[in-house]
N, C-alpha and C positions, 0 to 999 in steps of 0.2 A: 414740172412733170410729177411730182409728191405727191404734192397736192391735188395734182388733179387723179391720181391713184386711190389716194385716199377717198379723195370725193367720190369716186368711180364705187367705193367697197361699200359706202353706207348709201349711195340712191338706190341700194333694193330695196331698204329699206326707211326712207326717208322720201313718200311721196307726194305729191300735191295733197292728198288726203290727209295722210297722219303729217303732215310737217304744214301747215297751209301759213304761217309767219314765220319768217329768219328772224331766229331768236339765239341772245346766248343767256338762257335760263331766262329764271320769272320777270328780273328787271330790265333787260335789255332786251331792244325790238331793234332790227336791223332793215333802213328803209331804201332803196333805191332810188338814184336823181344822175342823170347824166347830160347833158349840154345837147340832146338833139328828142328824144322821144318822153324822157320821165325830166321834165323841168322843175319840177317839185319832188321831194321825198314822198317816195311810194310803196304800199305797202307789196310785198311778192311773198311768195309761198317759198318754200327755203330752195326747193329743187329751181324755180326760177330766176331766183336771186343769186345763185351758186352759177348758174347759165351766164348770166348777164356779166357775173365776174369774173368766168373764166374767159368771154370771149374780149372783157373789155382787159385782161390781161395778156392778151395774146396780140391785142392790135397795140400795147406796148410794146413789147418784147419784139414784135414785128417792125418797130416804127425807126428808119434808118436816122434820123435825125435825133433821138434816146440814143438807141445803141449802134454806131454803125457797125458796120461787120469787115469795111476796105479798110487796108491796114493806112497808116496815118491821117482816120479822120477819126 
């Protein structure tokens, strides 16, 4: 939930325009690859990339066999 606050305070200012690579500074590029649509590292624009990682962090966080939620499993 921080995090995605956080994320929420800088995409007014961080948009497909001014942000177009997920970067953390000049040497690191930040690519995208998941097991159904980006089978290869891909390049996203940082507002997309942050998408991609909030929802592939929620269908953890959701996934009863991670975390169950009934008490003794």
């Amino acid at each position: 939930n921080r995090i995605n606050l956080i994320y929420g305070t800088m995409s007014e200012y961080c948009t497909e325009r001014s942000c177009p690579i997920m970067s953390g500074g000049l040497k690191y590029e930040y690519r995208w690859q998941d097991d159904s649509k980006y089978k290869k590292p891909t390049k996203l624009s940082a507002p997309q990339y942050m998408c991609m990682l909030m929802d592939w962090i929620e269908m953890l966080i959701n996934n009863e066999d991670i975390f169950p939620t009934r008490i003794g499993e």
